[in-house]
Backbone as JSON Lines, residues from 0, in Angstrom:
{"i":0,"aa":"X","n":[-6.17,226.71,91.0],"ca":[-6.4,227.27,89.67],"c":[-5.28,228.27,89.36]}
{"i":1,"aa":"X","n":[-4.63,228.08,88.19],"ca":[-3.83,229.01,87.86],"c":[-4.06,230.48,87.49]}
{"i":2,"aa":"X","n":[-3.07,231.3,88.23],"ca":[-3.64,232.52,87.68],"c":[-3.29,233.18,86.16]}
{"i":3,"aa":"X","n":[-4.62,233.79,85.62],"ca":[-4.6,234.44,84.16],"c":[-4.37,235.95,84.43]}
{"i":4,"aa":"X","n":[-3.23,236.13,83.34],"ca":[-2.79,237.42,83.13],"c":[-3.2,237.9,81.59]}
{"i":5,"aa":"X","n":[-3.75,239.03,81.3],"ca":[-3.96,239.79,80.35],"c":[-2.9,239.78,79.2]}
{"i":6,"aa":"X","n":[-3.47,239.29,78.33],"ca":[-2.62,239.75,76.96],"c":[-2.03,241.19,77.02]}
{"i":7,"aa":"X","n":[-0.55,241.35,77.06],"ca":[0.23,242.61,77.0],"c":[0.04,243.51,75.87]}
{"i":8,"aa":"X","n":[-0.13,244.96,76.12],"ca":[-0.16,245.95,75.49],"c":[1.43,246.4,75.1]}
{"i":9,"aa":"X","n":[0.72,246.44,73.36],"ca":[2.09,246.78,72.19],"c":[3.02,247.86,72.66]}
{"i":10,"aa":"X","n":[4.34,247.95,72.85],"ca":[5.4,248.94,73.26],"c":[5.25,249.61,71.69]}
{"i":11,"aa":"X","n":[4.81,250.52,72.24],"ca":[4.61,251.92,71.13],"c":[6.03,253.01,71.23]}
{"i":12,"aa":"X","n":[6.52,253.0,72.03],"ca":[7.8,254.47,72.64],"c":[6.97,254.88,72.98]}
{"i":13,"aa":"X","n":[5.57,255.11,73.57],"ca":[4.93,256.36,73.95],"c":[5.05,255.64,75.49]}
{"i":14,"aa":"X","n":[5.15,256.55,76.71],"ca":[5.33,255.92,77.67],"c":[4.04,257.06,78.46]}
{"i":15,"aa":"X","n":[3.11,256.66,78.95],"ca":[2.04,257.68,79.54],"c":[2.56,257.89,80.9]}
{"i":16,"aa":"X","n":[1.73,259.16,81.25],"ca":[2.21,259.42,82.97],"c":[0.51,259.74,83.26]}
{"i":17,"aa":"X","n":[0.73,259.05,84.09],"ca":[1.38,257.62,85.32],"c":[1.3,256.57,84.05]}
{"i":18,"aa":"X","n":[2.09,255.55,84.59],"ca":[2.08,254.14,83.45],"c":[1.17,252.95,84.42]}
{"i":19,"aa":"X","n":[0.06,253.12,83.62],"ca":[-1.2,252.29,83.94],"c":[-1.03,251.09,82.82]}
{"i":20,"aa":"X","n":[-0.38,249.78,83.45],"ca":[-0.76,248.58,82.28],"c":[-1.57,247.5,82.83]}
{"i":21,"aa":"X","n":[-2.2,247.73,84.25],"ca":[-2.98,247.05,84.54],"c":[-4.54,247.39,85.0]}
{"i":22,"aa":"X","n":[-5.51,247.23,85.12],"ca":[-6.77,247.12,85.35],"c":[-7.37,246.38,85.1]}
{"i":23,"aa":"X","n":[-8.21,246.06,86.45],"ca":[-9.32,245.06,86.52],"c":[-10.58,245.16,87.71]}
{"i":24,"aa":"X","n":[-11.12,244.02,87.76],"ca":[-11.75,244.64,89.04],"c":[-11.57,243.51,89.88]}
{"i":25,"aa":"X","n":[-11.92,243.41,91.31],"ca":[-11.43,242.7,92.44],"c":[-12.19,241.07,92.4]}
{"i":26,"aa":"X","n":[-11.49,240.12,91.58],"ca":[-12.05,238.85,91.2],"c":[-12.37,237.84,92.55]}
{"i":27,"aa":"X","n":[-13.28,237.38,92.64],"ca":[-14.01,236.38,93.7],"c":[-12.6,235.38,94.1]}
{"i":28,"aa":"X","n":[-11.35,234.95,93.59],"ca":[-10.49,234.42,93.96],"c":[-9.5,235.24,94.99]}
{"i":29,"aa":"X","n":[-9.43,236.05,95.01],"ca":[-9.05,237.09,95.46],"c":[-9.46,237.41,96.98]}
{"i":30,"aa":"X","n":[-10.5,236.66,97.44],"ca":[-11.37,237.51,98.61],"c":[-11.42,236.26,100.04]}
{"i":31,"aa":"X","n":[-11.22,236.79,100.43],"ca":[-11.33,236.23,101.92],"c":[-12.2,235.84,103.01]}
{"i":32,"aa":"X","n":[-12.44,235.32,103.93],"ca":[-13.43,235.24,105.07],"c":[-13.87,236.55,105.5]}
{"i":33,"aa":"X","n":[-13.04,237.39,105.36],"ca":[-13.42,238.41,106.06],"c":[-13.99,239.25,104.9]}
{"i":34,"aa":"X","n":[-14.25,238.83,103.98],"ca":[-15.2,239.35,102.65],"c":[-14.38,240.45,102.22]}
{"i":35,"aa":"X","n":[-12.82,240.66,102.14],"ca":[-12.18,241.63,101.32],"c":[-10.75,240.79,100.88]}
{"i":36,"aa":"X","n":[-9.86,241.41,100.23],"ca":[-9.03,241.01,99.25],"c":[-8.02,240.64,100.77]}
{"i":37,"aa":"X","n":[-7.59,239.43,100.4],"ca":[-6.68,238.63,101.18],"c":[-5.25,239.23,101.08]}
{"i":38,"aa":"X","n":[-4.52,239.65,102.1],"ca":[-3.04,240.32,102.12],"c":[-2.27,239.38,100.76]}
{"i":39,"aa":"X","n":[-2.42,238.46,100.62],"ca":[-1.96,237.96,99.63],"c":[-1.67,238.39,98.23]}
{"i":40,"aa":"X","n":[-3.2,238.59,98.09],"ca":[-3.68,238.82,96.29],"c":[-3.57,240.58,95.87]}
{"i":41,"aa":"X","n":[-2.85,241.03,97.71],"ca":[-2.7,242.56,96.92],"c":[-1.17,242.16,96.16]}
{"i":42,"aa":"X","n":[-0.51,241.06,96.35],"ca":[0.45,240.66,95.86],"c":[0.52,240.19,94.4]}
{"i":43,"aa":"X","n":[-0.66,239.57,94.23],"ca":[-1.31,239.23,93.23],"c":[-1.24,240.39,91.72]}
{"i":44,"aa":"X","n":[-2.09,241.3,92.72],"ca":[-2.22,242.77,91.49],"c":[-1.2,243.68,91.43]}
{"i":45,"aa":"X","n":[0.22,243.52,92.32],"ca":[1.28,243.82,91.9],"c":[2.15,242.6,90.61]}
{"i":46,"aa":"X","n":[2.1,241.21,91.19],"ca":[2.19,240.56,90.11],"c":[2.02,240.78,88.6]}
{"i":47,"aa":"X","n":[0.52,240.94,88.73],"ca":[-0.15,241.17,87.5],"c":[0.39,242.51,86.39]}
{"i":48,"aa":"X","n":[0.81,243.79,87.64],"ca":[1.41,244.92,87.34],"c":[2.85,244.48,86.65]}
{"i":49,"aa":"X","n":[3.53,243.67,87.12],"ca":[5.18,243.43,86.76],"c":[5.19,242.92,85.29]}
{"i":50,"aa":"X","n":[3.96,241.78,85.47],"ca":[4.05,241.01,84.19],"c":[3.65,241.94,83.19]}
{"i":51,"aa":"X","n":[2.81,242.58,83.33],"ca":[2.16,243.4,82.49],"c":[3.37,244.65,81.48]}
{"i":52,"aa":"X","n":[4.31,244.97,82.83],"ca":[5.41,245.84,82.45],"c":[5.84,245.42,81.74]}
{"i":53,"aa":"X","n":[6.94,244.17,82.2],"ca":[7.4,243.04,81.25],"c":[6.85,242.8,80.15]}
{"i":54,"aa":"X","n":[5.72,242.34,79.99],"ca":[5.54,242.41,78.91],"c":[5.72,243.14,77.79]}
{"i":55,"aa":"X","n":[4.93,244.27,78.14],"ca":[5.03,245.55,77.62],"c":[6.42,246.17,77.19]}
{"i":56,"aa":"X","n":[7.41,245.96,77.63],"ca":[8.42,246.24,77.35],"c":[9.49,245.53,76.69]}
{"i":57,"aa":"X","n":[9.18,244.41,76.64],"ca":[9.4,243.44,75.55],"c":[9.07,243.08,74.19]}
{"i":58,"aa":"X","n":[8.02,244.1,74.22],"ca":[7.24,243.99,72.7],"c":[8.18,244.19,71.81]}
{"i":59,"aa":"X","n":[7.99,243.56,70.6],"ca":[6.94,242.38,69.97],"c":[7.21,241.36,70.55]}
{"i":60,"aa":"X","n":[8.45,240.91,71.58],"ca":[8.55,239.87,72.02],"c":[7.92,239.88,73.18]}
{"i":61,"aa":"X","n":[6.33,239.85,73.2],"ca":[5.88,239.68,74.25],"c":[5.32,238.54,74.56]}
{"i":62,"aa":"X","n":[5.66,237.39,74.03],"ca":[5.84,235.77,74.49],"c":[7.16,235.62,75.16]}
{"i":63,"aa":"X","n":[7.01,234.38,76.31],"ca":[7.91,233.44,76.51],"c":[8.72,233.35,75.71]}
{"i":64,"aa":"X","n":[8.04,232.57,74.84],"ca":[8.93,231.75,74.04],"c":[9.72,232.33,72.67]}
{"i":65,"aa":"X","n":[9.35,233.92,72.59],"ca":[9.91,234.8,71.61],"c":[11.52,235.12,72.34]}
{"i":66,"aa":"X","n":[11.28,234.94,73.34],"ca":[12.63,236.09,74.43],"c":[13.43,234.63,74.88]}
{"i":67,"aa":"X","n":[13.57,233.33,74.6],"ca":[14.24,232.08,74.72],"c":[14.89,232.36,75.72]}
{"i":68,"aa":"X","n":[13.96,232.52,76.69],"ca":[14.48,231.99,78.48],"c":[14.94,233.37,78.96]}
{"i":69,"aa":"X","n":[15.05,234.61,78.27],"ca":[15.64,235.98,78.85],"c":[14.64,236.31,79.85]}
{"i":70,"aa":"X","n":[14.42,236.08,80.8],"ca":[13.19,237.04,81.74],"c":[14.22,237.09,82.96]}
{"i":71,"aa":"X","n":[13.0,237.48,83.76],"ca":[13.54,238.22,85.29],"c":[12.64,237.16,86.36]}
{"i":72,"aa":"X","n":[13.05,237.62,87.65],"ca":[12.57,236.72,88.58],"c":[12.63,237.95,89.69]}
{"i":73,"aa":"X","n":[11.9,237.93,90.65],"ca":[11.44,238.95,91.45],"c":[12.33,238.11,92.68]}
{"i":74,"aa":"X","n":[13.14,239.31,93.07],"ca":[14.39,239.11,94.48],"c":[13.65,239.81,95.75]}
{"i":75,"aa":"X","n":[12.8,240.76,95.36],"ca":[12.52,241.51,97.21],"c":[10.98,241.99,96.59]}
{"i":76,"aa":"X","n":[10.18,242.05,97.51],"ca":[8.97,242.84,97.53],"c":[8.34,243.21,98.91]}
{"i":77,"aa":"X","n":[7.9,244.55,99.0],"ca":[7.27,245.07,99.48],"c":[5.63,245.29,99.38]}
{"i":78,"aa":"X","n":[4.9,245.32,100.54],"ca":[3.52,245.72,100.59],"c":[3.17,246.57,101.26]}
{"i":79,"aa":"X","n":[2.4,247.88,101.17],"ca":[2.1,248.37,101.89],"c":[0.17,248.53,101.98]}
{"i":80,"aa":"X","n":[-0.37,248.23,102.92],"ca":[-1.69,248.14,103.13],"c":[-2.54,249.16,103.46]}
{"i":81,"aa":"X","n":[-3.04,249.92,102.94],"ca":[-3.33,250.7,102.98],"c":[-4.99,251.22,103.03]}
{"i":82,"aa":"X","n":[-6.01,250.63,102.24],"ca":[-7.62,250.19,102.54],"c":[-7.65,249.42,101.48]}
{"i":83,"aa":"X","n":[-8.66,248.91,102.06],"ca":[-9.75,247.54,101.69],"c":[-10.02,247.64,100.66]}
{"i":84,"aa":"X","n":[-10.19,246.44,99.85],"ca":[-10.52,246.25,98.66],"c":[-12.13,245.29,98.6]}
{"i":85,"aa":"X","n":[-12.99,245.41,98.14],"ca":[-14.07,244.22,97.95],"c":[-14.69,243.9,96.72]}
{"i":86,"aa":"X","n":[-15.11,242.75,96.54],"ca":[-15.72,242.2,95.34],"c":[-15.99,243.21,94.44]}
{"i":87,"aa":"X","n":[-15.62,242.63,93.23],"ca":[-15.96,243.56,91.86],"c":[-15.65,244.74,91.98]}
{"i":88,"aa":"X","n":[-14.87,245.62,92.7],"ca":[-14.12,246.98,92.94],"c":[-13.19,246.88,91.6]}
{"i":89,"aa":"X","n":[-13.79,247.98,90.7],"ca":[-12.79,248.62,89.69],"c":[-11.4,249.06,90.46]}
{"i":90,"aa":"X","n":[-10.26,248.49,89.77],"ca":[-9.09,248.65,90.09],"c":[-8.16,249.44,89.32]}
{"i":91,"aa":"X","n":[-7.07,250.01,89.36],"ca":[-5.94,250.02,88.21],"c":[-4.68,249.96,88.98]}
{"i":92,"aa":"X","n":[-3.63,249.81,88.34],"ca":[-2.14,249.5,89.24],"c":[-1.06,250.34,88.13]}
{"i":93,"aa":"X","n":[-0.83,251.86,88.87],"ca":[0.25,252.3,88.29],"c":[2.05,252.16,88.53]}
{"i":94,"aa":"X","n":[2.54,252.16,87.96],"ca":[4.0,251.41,87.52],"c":[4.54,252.45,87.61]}
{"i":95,"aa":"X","n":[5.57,252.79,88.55],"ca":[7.08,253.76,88.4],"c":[8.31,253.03,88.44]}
{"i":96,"aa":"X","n":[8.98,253.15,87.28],"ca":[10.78,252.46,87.45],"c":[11.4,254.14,88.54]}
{"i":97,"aa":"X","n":[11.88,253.18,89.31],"ca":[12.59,254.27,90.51],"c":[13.96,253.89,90.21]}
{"i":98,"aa":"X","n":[14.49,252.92,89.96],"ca":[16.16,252.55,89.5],"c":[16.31,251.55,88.82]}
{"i":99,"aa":"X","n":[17.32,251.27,87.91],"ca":[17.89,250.48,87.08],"c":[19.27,250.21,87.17]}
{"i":100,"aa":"X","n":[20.33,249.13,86.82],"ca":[21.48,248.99,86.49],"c":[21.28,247.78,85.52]}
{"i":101,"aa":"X","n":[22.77,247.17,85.23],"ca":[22.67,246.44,83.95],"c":[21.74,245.07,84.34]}
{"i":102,"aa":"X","n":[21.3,244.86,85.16],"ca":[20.75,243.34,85.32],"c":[19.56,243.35,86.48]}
{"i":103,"aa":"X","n":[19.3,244.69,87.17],"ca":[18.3,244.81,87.76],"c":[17.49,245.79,87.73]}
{"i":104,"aa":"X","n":[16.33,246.07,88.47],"ca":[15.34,247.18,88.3],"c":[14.47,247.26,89.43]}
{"i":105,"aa":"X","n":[13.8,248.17,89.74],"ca":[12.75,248.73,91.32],"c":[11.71,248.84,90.24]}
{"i":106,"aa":"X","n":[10.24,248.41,90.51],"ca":[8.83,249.38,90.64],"c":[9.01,249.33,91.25]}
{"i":107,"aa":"X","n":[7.64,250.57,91.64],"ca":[7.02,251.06,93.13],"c":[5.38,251.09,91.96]}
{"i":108,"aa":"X","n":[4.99,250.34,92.3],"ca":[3.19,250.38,91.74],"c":[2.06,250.71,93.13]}
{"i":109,"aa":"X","n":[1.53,251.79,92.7],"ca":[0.01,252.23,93.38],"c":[-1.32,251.39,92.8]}
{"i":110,"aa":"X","n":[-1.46,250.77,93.84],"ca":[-3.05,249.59,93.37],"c":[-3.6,250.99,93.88]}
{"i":111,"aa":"X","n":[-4.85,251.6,92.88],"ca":[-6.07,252.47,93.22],"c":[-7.53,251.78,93.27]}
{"i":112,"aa":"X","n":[-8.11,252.34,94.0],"ca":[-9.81,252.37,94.04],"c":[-10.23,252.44,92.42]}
{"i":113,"aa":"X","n":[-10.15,252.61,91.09],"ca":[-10.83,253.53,90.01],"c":[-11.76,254.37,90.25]}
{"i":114,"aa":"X","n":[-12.91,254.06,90.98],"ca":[-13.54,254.89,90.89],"c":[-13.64,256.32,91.85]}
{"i":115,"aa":"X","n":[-12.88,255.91,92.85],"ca":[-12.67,257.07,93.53],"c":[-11.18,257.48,93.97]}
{"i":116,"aa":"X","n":[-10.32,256.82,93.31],"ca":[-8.88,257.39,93.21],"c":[-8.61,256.86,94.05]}
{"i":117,"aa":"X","n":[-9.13,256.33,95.3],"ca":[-8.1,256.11,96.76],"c":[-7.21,254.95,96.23]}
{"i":118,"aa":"X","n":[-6.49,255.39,97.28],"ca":[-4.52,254.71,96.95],"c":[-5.07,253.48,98.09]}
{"i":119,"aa":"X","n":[-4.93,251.69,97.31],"ca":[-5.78,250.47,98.45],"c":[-4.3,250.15,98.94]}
{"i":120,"aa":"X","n":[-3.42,250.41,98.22],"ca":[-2.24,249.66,98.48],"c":[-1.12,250.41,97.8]}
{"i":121,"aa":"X","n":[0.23,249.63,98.2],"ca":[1.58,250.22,97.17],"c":[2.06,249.08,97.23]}
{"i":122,"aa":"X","n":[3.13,248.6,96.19],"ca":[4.08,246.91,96.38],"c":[5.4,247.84,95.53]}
{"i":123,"aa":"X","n":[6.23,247.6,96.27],"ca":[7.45,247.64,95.8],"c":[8.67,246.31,95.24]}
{"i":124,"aa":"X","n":[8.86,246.61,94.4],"ca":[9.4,244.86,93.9],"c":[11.0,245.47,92.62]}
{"i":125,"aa":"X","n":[12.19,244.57,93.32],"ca":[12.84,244.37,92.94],"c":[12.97,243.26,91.92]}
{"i":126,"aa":"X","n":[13.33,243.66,90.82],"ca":[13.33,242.15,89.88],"c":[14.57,241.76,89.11]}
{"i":127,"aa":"X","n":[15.25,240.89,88.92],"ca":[16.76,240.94,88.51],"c":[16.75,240.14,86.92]}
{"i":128,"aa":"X","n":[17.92,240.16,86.32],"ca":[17.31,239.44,84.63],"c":[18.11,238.25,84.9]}
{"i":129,"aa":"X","n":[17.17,237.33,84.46],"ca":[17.6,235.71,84.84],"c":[17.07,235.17,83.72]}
{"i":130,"aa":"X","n":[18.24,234.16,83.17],"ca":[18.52,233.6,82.0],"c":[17.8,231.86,82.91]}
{"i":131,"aa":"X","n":[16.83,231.53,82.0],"ca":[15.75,230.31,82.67],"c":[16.37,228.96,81.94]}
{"i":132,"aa":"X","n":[17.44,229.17,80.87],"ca":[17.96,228.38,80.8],"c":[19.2,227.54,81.47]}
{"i":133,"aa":"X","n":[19.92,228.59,81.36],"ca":[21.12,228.09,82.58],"c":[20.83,228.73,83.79]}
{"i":134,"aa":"X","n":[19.62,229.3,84.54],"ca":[19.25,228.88,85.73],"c":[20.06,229.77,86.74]}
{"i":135,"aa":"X","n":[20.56,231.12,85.7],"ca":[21.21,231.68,86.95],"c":[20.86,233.54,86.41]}
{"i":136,"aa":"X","n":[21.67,234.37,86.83],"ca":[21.61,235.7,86.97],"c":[21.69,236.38,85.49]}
{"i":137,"aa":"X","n":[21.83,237.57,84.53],"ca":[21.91,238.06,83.55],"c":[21.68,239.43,83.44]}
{"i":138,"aa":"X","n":[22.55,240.02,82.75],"ca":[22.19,241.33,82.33],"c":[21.03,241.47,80.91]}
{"i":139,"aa":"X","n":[20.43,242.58,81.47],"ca":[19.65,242.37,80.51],"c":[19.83,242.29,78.77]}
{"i":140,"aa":"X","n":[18.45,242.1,78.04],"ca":[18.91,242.32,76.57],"c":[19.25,243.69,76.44]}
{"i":141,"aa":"X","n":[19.97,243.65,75.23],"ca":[20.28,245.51,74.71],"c":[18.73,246.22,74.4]}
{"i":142,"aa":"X","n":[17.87,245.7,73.74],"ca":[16.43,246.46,73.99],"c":[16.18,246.74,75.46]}
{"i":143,"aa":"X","n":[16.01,245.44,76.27],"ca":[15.43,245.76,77.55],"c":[16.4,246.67,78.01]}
{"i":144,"aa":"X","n":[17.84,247.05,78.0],"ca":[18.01,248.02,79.01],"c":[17.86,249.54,77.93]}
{"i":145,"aa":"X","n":[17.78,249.09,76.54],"ca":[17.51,250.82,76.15],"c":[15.78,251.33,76.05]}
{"i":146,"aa":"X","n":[15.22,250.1,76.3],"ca":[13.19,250.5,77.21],"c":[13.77,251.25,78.65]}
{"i":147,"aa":"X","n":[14.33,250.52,79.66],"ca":[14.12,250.68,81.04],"c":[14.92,252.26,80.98]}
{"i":148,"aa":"X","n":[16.12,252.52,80.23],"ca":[16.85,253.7,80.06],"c":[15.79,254.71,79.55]}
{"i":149,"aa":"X","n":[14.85,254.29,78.47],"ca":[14.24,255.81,78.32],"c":[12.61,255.8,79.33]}
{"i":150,"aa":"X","n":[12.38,254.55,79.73],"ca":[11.36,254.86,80.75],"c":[11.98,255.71,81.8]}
{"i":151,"aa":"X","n":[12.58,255.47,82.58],"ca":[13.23,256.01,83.84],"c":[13.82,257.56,83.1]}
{"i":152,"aa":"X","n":[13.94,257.77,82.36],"ca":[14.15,259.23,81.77],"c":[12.87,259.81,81.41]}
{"i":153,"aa":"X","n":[11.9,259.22,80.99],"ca":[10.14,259.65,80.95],"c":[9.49,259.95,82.36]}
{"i":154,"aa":"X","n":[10.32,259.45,83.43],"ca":[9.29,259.49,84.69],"c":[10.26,260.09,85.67]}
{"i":155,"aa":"X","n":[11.73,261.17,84.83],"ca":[12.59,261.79,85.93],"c":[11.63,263.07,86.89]}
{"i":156,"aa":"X","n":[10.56,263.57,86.06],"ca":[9.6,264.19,87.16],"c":[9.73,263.94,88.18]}
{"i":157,"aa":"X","n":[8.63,262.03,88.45],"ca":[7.89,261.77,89.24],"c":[9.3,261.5,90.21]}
{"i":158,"aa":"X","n":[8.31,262.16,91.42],"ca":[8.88,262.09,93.13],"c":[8.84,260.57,93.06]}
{"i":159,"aa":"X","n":[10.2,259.98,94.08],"ca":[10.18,259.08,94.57],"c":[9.74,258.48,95.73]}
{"i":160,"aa":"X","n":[8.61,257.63,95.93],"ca":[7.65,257.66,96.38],"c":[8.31,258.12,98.21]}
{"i":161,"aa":"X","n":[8.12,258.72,99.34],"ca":[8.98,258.02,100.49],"c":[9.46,256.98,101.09]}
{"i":162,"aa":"X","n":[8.02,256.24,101.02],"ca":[8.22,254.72,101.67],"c":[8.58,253.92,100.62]}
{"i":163,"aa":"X","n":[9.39,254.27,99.62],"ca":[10.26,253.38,98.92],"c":[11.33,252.78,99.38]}
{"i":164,"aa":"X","n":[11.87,251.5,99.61],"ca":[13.18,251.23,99.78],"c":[13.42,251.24,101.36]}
{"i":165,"aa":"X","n":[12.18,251.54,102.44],"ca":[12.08,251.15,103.47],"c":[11.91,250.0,104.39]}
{"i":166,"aa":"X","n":[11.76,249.28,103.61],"ca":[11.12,247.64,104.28],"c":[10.4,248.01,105.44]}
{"i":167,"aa":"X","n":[10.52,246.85,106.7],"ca":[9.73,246.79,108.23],"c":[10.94,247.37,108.98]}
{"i":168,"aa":"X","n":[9.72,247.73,109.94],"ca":[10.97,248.22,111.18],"c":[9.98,248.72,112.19]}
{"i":169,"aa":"X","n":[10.09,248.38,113.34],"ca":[9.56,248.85,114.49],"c":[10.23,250.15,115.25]}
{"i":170,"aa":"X","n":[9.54,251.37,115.66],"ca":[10.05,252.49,115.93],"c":[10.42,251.93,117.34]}
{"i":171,"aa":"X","n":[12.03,252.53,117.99],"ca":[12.11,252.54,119.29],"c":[11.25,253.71,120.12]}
{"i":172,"aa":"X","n":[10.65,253.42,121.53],"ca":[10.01,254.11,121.88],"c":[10.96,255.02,122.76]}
């Protein structure tokens, strides 16, 4: 079954802190033998987080087929696991741009508990702008990089997370 993503919320210039464009709660596709959210589908609700950005930051062109093949394609991601998720658990997934240049971009998104704030997860995801017609690399549109330019100037506050930009690694003993 294919997965459904939420109709994107209108790019207003107002950019909130933290940038929350996703919430939901923990869907029965999602869940595992072991009766909690499968390492997978925390991949899933970072997914859901990217598209959601994307979207969002594309407005009014927040169709496909408005932006004629301009999108991005995700080059690296990170997970970090952090607690359990189970059935019907209110969720939300906040969004930080940590860097930009002309053709690429970092989140770092926090999947939360909703109802009790705990941090279930983090996904870090590199995404680059790829032209779907000729099938290869791109800088972005002049909107998309003057969105990602004043987001990342809206969120020069926020600390960069630590375990950003760390991948795996086993400590020597």
């Amino acid at each position: 079954m294919a997965e459904v993503y939420d109709a994107p919320l209108p790019w207003t210039g107002d950019i909130e802190s933290p940038l929350t464009l996703f919430r939901a709660e923990v869907r029965q596709e999602w869940i595992d033998v072991f009766q909690h959210v499968n390492v997978a589908h925390y991949l899933t609700m970072g997914d859901h987080a990217n598209w959601a950005f994307w979207n969002w930051l594309n407005g009014p062109d927040s169709a496909m087929e408005a932006r004629d093949g301009h999108e991005y394609v995700i080059v690296e991601n990170h997970v970090h696991y952090i607690n359990e998720l189970a059935l019907g658990t209110p969720i939300h997934v906040t969004t930080q741009l940590i860097g930009m240049d002309k053709k690429r971009f970092v989140l770092f998104h926090h999947i939360w508990k909703s109802e009790t704030n705990e941090l279930a997860a983090t996904n870090e995801v590199k995404c680059l702008g790829f032209n779907l017609t000729e099938r290869r690399p791109e800088n972005w549109r002049p909107v998309v990089a003057k969105r990602l330019e004043q987001i990342l100037q809206s969120q020069t506050g926020q600390e960069v997370p630590a375990v950003a930009g760390q991948g795996i690694a086993l400590k020597k003993s």
